[in-house]
C-alpha positions, 0 to 999 in steps of 0.5 A: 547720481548713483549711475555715474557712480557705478559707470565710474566704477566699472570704468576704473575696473576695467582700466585696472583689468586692462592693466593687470594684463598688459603688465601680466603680458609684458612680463612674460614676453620680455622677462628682461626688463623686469626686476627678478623680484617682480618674477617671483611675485608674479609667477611668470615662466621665465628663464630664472630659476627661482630656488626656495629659501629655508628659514632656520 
């Protein structure tokens, strides 16, 4: 039992893993069908500059 435990969570680890980077990947290959905010969050290089925002 505790074997199928494991292997199911190593497998949605790696799914995640899998994930993260392909998103991680497609941002910064095709900027333009992401949501600036999405940008910012991520830190992706991309063509937008982001300007830094003072709270007074």
């Amino acid at each position: 039992m505790s074997n199928w435990i494991i292997s199911r969570l190593v497998d949605l680890l790696l799914v995640f893993a899998l994930a993260t980077l392909l998103l991680w990947w497609g941002a910064s290959r095709y900027p333009s069908f992401f949501p600036e905010r999405f940008q910012q969050y991520w830190g992706v290089v991309s063509q937008v500059d982001v300007q830094p925002q003072v709270h007074r």
